[in-house]
Every structure is written in structure tokens, then in C-alpha cells.
N, C-alpha and C positions, 0 to 999 in steps of 0.2 A: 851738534847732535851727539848722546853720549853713546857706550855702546850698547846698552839694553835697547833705546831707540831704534839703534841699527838695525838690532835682530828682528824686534817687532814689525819693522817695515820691509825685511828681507822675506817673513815670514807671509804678512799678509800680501807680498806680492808673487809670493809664488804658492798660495794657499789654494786657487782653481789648479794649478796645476797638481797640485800631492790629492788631492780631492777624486781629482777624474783618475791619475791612478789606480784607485780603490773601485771605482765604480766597476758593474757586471760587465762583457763581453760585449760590446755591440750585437744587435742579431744577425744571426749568420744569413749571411748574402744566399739571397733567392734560386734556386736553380730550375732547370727543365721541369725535372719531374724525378720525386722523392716517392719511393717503392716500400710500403711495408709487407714483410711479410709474418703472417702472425699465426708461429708455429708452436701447436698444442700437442707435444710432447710427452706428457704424463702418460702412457700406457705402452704397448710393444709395438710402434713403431720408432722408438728415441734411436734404434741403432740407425734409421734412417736418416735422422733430423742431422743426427752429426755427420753423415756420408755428405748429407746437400750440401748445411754449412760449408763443410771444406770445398767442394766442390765449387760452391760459389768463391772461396779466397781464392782458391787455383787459378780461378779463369777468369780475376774481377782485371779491367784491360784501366790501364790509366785516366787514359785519352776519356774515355766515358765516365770516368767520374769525375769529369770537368763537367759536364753539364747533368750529372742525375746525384742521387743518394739512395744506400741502400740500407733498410733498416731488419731487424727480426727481433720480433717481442718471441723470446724460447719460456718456454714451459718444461723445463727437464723433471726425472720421474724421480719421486718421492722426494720434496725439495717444496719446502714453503718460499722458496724464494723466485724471481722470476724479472731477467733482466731484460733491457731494450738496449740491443747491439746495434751497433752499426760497423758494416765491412769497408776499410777505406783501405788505400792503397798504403803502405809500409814505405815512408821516404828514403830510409835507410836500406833497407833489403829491396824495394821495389813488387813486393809479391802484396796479394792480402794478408788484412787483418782483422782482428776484431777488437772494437773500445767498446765498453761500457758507459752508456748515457744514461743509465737509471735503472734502478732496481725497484722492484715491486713485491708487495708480503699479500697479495691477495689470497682468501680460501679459496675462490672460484674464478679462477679467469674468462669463464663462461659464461657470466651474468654481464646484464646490456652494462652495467655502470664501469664493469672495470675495463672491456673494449674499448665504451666511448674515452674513457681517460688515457687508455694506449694510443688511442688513435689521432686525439687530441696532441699528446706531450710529442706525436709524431711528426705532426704537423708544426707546432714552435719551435723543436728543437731541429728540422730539417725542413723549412720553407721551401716552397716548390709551386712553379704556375700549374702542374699537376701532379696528382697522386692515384697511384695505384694500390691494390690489396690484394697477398695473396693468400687465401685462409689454407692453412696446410693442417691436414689431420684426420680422423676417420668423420665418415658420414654416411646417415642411409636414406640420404632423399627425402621425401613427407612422411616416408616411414615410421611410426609411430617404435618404439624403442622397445617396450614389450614384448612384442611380436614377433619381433629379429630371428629368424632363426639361427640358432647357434654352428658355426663352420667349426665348434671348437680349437683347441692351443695351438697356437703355432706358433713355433719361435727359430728362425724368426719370422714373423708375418708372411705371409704370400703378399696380401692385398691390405688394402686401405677400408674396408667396410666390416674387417671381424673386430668390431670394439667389445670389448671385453667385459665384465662385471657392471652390466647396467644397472640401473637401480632405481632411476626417474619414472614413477608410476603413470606420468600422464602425459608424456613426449606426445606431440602431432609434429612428427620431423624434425629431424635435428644434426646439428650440425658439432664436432669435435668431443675430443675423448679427455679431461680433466679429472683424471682418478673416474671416482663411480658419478664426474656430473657431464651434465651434455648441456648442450644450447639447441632452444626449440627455434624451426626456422623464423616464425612473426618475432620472435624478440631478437634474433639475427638482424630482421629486416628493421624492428624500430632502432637497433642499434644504428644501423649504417645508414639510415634517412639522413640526407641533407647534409653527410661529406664531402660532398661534392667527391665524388671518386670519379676518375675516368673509365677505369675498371675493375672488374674483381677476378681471380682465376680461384678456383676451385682445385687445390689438387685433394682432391679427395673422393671416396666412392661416390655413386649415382647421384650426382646433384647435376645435373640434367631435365628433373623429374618438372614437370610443367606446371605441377602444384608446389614446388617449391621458387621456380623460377616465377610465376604471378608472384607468389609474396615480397620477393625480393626486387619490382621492375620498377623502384622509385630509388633506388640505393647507387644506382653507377649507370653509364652512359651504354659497357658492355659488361657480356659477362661470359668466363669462359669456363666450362664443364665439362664433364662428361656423363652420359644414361648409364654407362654398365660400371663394372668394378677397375678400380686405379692401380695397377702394381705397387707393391709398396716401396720399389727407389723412387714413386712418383715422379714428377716433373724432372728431366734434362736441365740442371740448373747451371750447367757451363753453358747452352745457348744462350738459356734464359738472361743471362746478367752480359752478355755483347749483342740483346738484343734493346732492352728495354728503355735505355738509355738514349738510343739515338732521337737526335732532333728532325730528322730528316723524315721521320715515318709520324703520321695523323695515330689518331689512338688505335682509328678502325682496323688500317694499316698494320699496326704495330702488335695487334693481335690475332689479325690473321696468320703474320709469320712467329708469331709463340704457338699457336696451333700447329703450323705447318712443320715448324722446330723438334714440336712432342713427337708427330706421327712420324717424323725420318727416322728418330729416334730408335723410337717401339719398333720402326719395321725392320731395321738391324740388329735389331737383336735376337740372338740365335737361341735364347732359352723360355725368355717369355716374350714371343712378337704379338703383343696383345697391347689394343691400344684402342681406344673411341674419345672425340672430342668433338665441341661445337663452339659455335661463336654466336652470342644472341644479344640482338642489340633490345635492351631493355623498356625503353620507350615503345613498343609495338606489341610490348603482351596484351595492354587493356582492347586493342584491337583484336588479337587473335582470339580473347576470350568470347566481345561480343561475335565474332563469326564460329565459336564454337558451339556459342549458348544456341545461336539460328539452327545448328544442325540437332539438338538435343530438344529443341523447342517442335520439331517437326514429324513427329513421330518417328523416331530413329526406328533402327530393328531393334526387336532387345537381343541382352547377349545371350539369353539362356536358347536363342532360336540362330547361334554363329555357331562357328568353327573356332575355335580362339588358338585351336592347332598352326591354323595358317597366318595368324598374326605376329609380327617380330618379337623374343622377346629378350631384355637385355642381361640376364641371370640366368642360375640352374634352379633357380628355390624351388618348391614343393607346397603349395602354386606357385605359378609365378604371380611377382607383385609388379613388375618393370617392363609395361609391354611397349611397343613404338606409337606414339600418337600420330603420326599421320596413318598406319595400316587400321588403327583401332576406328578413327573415324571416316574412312573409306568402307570399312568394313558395315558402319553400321546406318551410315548416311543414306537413306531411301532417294533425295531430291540430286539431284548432280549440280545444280544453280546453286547449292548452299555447299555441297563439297568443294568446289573449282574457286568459290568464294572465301572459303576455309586456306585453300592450298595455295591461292594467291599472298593471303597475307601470311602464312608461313613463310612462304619464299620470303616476303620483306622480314619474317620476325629473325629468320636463322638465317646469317650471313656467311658462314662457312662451315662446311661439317665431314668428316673423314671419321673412317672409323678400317679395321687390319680385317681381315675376310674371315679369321676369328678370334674369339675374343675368350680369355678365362674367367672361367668361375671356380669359387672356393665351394661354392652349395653344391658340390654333385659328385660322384667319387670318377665320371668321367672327364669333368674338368672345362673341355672346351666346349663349343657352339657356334653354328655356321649362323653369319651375318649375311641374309637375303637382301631384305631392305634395311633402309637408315636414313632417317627423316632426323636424325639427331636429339631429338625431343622424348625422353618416357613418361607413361601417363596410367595411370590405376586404371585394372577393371572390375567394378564391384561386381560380384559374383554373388550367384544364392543356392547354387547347384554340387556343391563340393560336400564331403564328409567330416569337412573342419570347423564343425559348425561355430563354438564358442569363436576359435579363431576367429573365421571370417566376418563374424559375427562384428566383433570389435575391430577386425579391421574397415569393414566397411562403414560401422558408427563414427570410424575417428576419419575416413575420407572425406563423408560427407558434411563434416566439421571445417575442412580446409577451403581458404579465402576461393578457390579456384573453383571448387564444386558450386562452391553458390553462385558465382560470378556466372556462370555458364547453366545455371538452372538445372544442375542434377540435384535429383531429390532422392531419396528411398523411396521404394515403391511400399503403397502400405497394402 
């Protein structure tokens, strides 16, 4: 054999091996449960986005990210650019850090196409037997964006609900602040159908609202929110990231003590102890709707013949738009067999709920509000009695627009 021979046979016998050299990465090995959180940044709260961030490298613990992954799609402000991080542990320093896994040039991070593709690339490039979501940013419930009343400039922010330069003419509730675009909650909901998500948390204003949570009860197993307004350091995310991780806690489990995590939190704290949250297990809205529509089906009282004084309510606005749904339909429910039947499957829809004895608002130049009751749940009351007429006008046109009102057979009276 001469020596070109040689080569040629040297070569094709180690040709699978130079081969697989080149090939991609095998996929990364499975874990517990890979967390995105998918934080819309564009507007005034970015000085918060970067407190959490750090917050989360401070306190990401080793041991737990042996079995989880932690991702955040960020939106920083004025920046067509917009990366999906991931915080892992620093081998060398041992603290966290942050890698970059991809970067994105979307106009709108707020439209259903470019979530489901975050949430997607979230999914390949950190496998996981579950996953969770946390949507971080402003929101105002089914609150239609128009309407909003203005708390005006604050910098930096008090709260999570003054989004600033709206400009979506035809919002029926919406979710995150994207320069001047928002997400309506039904294109939130057809985004996240059929992630299979374990949960979602909400850090952001009144997304509690029970016309928002019906739109969204096919999208995750739980869902954690809050009725009133969010502080803007929002969520404790040094709990958050030694709690989420563990294999030891079920999902239900696992969200009761992020709930329980938030309200320790807010209740030491000596400048803004202001805090509400719930835990709602998603599957049991279509229930709670058919025993709502029974009470609205039965000649309720109407409202123009209540007190609405004595109803909870979760804001300062001028009306208010956030009142409590269990006081609203006790309030108006004539039959006691359709209210007890109502309160029953609440008890099953809302698995845990805490809220601080009071709570701030940015709508009122007094600020605070004593918390009576708290059924955890807020729900619209359309009104025909007030001097705001156009307002209420279109407010009431766009509630009774929402998937919830019809579900439940409210109509407008003609």
C-alpha cells in the first residue's frame, strides 16, 4: 500500500468521527421546570426591570439550578433590539449571571406572533417536564386603554398600572407597555392556548379582573394576580428564584408559597406595605361563569336601586372600575340557592387570597383605602347613573363586548 493509500484510508476511517465533531450540540438535557419571564421594559418602569434582574443573580442558589432554568425575554427602552437571557450560575465567581441565547429585532413584542416565537425558542432551547410564565409589565385588567385615567408623570413610577402614551384606539383590556403598543387580553389568551404552561404570575396591575381571568382559563393549570394596583419593585424576586425551582412542591403548592412569599414581603415594608394577590386555578372559570350567568338570569336587583358605596372597591378612580366580585353579587343576588351556589364554586375557583388591610392607589391625591372584604376576584359594574356620560358610555359598550359578560348573560338594558 503506497502512501496516498494510507492517507485515504486513515481518512475515511476516522471521517464519522471529524464529522460528528462539527455537528450541533446535542439537546440540552431535560430539567424540572424551565421559568420564562417575559419582561416588557419599554416604558418607566426599565429602572425596575434592572433592580429584579440583579436581584434574581444575587440570590439565584446553585443547588436549584440543577434541577430548573431561568429565562427573561427583556424589552429595554428605546432599543429595537431585544434578547432572551438566561441567569445561570458563574463557575468561576460562583454568583449569577447573565448569557445571551438570542436576540430579537421585533417592532412589537406585543403581538400574538412574536410571544408565541419567545415562548417557543424557550421551550428548545431550555427543555423542561414544566414551565412556567411570568408576564412582568404594566396592565389594566379588561380595561379598555382609552379610558384609563391618567395618574400622570412619575418618575420613577409608584405603580405598575400608570402606562403611559397610549394610543391603541380599540383595546378591550390589555396587557404590557411596548412604547405606545399594548396586548389585548383575547390575543394574550390565543397566544398562550396550548403551552401547556403550569402557570402564569402576573406581576403587574389589576389582572385579577374576572373578565380578564375567563379569557385567559385555557392558557395554564394556575394563575397568580392581583385585583388592585402592583408596586412598581413588583414581585420579591430573591424569594421567587429559591422558590420556584424546587422538586419537592406540586405546582398548586408551589404557588401558594410565591403568593405567600409576595405578601411577607409587602407586609415589611415600612414605606409601601401595600400588597393583594390571589391564586386561581384556571379550569373552574367556565364553572364559576355558568353559576354567575344563574344569578344574572334571575332577576338580580339592578344596580341603579344599590349602594355601590358599600361594595369593595380595588382603586381610587373616579368611578370606580375595580369593584370585588363576590360583594357585587351578594349585593345583587335576590335568590340565596343561586348566591351559596355562586360562593361555593368560588371557594373551588380561588385557592388562596391575602391582600395588606390597605392598599395604594396612584388615582386619588389621598392615596390609600381600607380593605373590608376580599374575595380576591374584581369585576365591572356597568352603571347608567353617573355624569360621565360619553365615558361610561364606552365603557360600558366595550364590557359588554367581553367573552365574560356574555358568558354570564349580561346584556345592556335597552
Amino acid at each position: 500500500m503506497n502512501t496516498k493509500q494510507k492517507i485515504f484510508l486513515c481518512l475515511w476511517l476516522f471521517l464519522p468521527f471529524l464529522l460528528g465533531c462539527c455537528r450541533q450540540p446535542a439537546p440540552t438535557k431535560e430539567t424540572h421546570r424551565t421559568v420564562l419571564v417575559y419582561m416588557v421594559a419599554d416604558n418607566n418602569l426599565n429602572v425596575y426591570a434592572v433592580q429584579n434582574i440583579n436581584s434574581m443573580k444575587q440570590n439565584l442558589n446553585a443547588d436549584a439550578m440543577e434541577t430548573g432554568r431561568l429565562l427573561i425575554f427583556y424589552v429595554p427602552p428605546f432599543s429595537d433590539t431585544q434578547q432572551l437571557l438566561e441567569i445561570k450560575i458563574n463557575t468561576l465567581t460562583g454568583q449569577g449571571d447573565t448569557t445571551v441565547l438570542h436576540e430579537y429585532h421585533f417592532d412589537n413584542t406585543l403581538e400574538k406572533n412574536a410571544m408565541q416565537q419567545v415562548v417557543r425558542d424557550a421551550k428548545k432551547l431550555a427543555p423542561a417536564k414544566a414551565y412556567g410564565l411570568v408576564l412582568w409589565s404594566h396592565a389594566m385588567g379588561w380595561h379598555p386603554s382609552t379610558s384609563a385615567l391618567d395618574p400622570g408623570s412619575i418618575d420613577p413610577p409608584t405603580l405598575r398600572s400608570a402606562a403611559e402614551n397610549i394610543k391603541d384606539e380599540e383595546l378591550i383590556g390589555w396587557f404590557g407597555q411596548d412604547g405606545y403598543y399594548h396586548m389585548e387580553i383575547p390575543v394574550l389568551a390565543s397566544a398562550l392556548e396550548d403551552q401547556g404552561l403550569e402557570f402564569i404570575l402576573f406581576d403587574a396591575c389589576f389582572t385579577a379582573s374576572v373578565e380578564m381571568l375567563y379569557d385567559l382559563r385555557h392558557c395554564a393549570d394556575y394563575l397568580i394576580g392581583s385585583p388592585a394596583e402592583v408596586m412598581g419593585a413588583g414581585y420579591p424576586y430573591k424569594d421567587f428564584v429559591k422558590l420556584v425551582f424546587r422538586e419537592d412542591l406540586s405546582a398548586e403548592a408551589l404557588c401558594r408559597q410565591l403568593c405567600q412569599a409576595y405578601m411577607t414581603s409587602y407586609r415589611a415594608n415600612a414605606t409601601h406595605p401595600s400588597a393583594s394577590t390571589v391564586l386561581v386555578k384556571l379550569s373552574e372559570m367556565d364553572s364559576l361563569a355558568v353559576c354567575t350567568r344563574a344569578i344574572f338570569e334571575a332577576d338580580p336587583i339592578p344596580v341603579s336601586s344599590i349602594d355601590l358605596e358599600g361594595i369593595q372597591h380595588y382603586e381610587l378612580m373616579n368611578p370606580h372600575l375595580f369593584y370585588d366580585l363576590d360583594g357585587y353579587l351578594a349585593t345583587v343576588s335576590r335568590y340565596p340557592l343561586f348566591y351559596n351556589a355562586f360562593k361555593n364554586q368560588l371557594n373551588r375557583t380561588v385557592l388562596y387570597k391575602d391582600c395588606t388591610d390597605q392598599i395604594y392607589s396612584i388615582y386619588s391625591s389621598s392615596r390609600w383605602f381600607d380593605v373590608d372584604s376580599y374575595s380576591g376576584l374584581s369585576a365591572y359594574i356597568p352603571r347608567y347613573d353617573l355624569p360621565y356620560s360619553q365615558k361610561i358610555t364606552n365603557l360600558n359598550q366595550a364590557y359588554f363586548q367581553t367573552a365574560w359578560a356574555q358568558a354570564t348573560g349580561q346584556t345592556a338594558p335597552r
